[in-house]
C-alpha positions as CSV (number, residue, x, y, z in Angstrom):
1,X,15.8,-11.3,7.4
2,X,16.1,-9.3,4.0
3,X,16.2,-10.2,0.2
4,X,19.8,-12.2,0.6
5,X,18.4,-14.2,3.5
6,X,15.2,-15.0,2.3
7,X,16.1,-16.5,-1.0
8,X,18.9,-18.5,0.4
9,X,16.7,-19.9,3.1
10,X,13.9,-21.0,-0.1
11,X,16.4,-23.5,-1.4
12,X,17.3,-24.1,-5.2
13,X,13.9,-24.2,-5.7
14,X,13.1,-20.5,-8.0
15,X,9.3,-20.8,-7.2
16,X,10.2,-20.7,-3.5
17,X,13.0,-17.9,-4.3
18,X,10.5,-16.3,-6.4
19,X,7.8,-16.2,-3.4
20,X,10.6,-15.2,-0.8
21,X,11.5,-11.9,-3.0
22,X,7.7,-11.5,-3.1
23,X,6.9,-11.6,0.2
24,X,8.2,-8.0,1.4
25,X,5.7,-6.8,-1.8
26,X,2.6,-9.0,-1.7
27,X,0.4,-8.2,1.1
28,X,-3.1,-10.1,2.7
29,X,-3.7,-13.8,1.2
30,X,-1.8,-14.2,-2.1
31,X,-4.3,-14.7,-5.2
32,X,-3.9,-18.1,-6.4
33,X,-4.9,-17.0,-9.8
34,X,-1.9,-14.9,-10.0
35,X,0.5,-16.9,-8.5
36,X,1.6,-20.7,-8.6
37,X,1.3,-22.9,-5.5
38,X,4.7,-23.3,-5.2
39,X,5.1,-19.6,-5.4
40,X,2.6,-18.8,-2.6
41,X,4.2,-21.3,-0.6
42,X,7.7,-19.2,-0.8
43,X,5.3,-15.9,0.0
44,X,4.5,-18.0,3.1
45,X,7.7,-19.4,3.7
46,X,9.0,-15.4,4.0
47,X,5.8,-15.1,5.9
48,X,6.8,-17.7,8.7
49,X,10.6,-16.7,9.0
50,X,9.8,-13.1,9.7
51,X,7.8,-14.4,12.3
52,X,10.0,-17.0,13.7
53,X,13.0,-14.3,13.7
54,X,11.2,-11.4,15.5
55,X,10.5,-13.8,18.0
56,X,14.0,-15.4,18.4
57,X,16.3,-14.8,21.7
58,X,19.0,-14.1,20.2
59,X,17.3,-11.4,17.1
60,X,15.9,-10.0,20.5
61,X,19.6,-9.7,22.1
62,X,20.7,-8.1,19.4
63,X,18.1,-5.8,19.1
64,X,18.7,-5.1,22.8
65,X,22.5,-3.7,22.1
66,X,21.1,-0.7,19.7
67,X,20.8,2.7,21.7
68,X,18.0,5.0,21.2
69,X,16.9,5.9,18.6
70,X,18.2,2.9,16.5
71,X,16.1,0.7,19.0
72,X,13.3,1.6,17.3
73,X,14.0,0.7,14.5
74,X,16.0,-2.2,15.1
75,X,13.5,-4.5,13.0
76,X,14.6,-2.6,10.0
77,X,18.6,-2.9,11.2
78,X,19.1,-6.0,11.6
79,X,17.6,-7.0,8.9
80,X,19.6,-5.1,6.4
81,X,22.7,-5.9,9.3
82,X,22.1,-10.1,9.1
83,X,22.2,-9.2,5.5
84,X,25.5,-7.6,5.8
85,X,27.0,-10.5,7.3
86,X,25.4,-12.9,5.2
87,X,26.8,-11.8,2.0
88,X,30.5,-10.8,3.6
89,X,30.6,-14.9,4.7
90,X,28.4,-15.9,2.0
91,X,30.8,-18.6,1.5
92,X,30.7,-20.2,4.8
93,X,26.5,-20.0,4.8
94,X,26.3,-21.5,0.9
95,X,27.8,-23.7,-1.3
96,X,27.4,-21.2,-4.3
97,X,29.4,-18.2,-4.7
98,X,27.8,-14.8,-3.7
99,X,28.3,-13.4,-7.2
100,X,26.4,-16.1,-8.5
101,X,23.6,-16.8,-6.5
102,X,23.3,-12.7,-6.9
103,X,23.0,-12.9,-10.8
104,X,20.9,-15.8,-10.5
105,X,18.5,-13.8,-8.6
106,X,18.2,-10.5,-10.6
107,X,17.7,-13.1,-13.3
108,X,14.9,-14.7,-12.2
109,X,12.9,-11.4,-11.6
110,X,14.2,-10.4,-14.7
111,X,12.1,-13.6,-16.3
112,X,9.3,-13.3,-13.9
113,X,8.8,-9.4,-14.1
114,X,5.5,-9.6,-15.2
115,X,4.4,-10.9,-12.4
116,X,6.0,-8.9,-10.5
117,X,3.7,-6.2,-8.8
118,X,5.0,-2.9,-8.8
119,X,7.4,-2.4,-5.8
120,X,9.1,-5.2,-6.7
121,X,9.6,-4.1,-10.2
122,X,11.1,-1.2,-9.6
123,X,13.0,-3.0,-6.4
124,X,14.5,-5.2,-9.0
125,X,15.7,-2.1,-11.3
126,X,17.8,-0.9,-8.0
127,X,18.7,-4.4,-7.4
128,X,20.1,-4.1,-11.1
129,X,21.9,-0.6,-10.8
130,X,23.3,-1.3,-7.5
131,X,24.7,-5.0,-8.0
132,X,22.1,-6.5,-5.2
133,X,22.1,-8.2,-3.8
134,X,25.9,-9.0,-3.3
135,X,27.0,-5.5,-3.2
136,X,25.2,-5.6,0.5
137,X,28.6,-7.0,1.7
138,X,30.2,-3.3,1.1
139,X,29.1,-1.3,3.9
140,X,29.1,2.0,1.7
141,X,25.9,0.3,-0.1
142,X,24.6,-0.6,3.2
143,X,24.7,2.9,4.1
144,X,23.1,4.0,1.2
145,X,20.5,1.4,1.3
146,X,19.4,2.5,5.1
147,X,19.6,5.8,3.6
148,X,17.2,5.4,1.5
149,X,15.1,3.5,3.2
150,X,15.0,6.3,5.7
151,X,13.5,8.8,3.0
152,X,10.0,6.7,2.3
153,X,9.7,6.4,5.9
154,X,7.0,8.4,6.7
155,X,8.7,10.2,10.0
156,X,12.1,11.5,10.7
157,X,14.5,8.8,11.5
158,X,18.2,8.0,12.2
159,X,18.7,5.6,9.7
160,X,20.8,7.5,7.2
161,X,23.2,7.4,10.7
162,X,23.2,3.7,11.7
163,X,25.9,2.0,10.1
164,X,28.5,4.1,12.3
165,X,26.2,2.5,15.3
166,X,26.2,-1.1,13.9
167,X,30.1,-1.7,13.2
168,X,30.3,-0.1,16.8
169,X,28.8,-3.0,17.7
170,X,29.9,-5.3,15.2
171,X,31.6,-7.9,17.0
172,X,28.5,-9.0,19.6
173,X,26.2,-8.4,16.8
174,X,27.7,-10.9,14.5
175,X,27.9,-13.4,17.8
176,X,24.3,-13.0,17.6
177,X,23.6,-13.6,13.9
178,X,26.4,-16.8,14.1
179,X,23.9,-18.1,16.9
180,X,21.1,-17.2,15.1
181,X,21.3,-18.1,11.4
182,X,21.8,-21.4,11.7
183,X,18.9,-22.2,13.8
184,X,16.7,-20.3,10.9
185,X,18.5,-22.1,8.6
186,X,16.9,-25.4,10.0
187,X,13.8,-23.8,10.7
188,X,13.1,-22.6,6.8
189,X,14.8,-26.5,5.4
190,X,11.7,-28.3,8.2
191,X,9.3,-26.0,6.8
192,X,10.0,-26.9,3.5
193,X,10.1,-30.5,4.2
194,X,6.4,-29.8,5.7
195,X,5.0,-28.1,2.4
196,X,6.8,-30.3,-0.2
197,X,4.9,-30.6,-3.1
């Protein structure tokens, strides 16, 4: 799951939000001197999706249908893939508008970027300049977004070629994330439910 994903799965609540953008940029046990419970608590509840996802049969099918060399990184495809679809049926997955709940985000970092730690600061200026994370439903931004990601990989990659491979397989992969989502959906609203303040 990526940005979109996590921070619909946190709820309305922005400390959960908060913690779910944070999660990709905080790494080892979060300092509770920095960071509010509730915050720490979204960090984890990133934490435990990522886990529950890259175990799920159906993230595993679709990881399955990529040909080498996008197999290997089919971790880092799907992500930004699931994220594709997400935002293109946003309306069917939320009861808040895509444009919204995308300005609503890049506002709360906005308030919060002192807390931010670096990655995510200058995450949240491309998030700005590139109309994240809604503009993930175009797949030009997609494109450019695996791109990019390909360049601070530290070996040579095809991700700068994927999308082309992914809408080949479009139509099985979104079977896949229809099966998929919301089963995580209930999984992140039961973990909640476990850590309510």
């Amino acid at each position: 799951m990526n940005h979109l994903a996590h921070t619909l799965l946190a709820g309305d609540d922005e400390a959960l939000q908060l913690g779910g953008m944070l999660g990709d940029f905080v790494h080892g046990a979060p300092d509770p001197a920095r960071f509010a419970p509730r915050v720490i608590d979204g960090i984890r509840l990133h934490r435990a999706i990522d886990v529950y996802t890259d175990a799920h049969a159906e993230v595993l099918a679709a990881k399955a249908q990529l040909p080498p060399p996008y197999r290997r990184y089919a971790g880092i495809l799907l992500d930004m893939w699931f994220d594709h679809c997400l935002a293109r049926d946003f309306s069917h997955w939320s009861g808040q508008s895509l444009t919204r709940r995308s300005d609503a985000l890049r506002a709360l970092l906005r308030r919060r970027d002192g807390l931010l730690p670096p990655g995510l600061q200058r995450f949240s200026a491309y998030m700005e300049q590139h109309d994240l994370p809604a503009a993930y439903a175009d797949r030009a931004v997609l494109g450019q977004a695996l791109a990019g990601i390909g360049q601070r990989l530290s070996r040579a990659n095809p991700l700068d070629s994927a999308v082309p491979v992914l809408v080949e397989h479009e139509a099985v992969l979104q079977r896949h994330f229809e099966a998929f989502f919301p089963q995580v959906q209930v999984f992140a609203r039961e973990w909640i439910a476990r850590h309510a303040e």
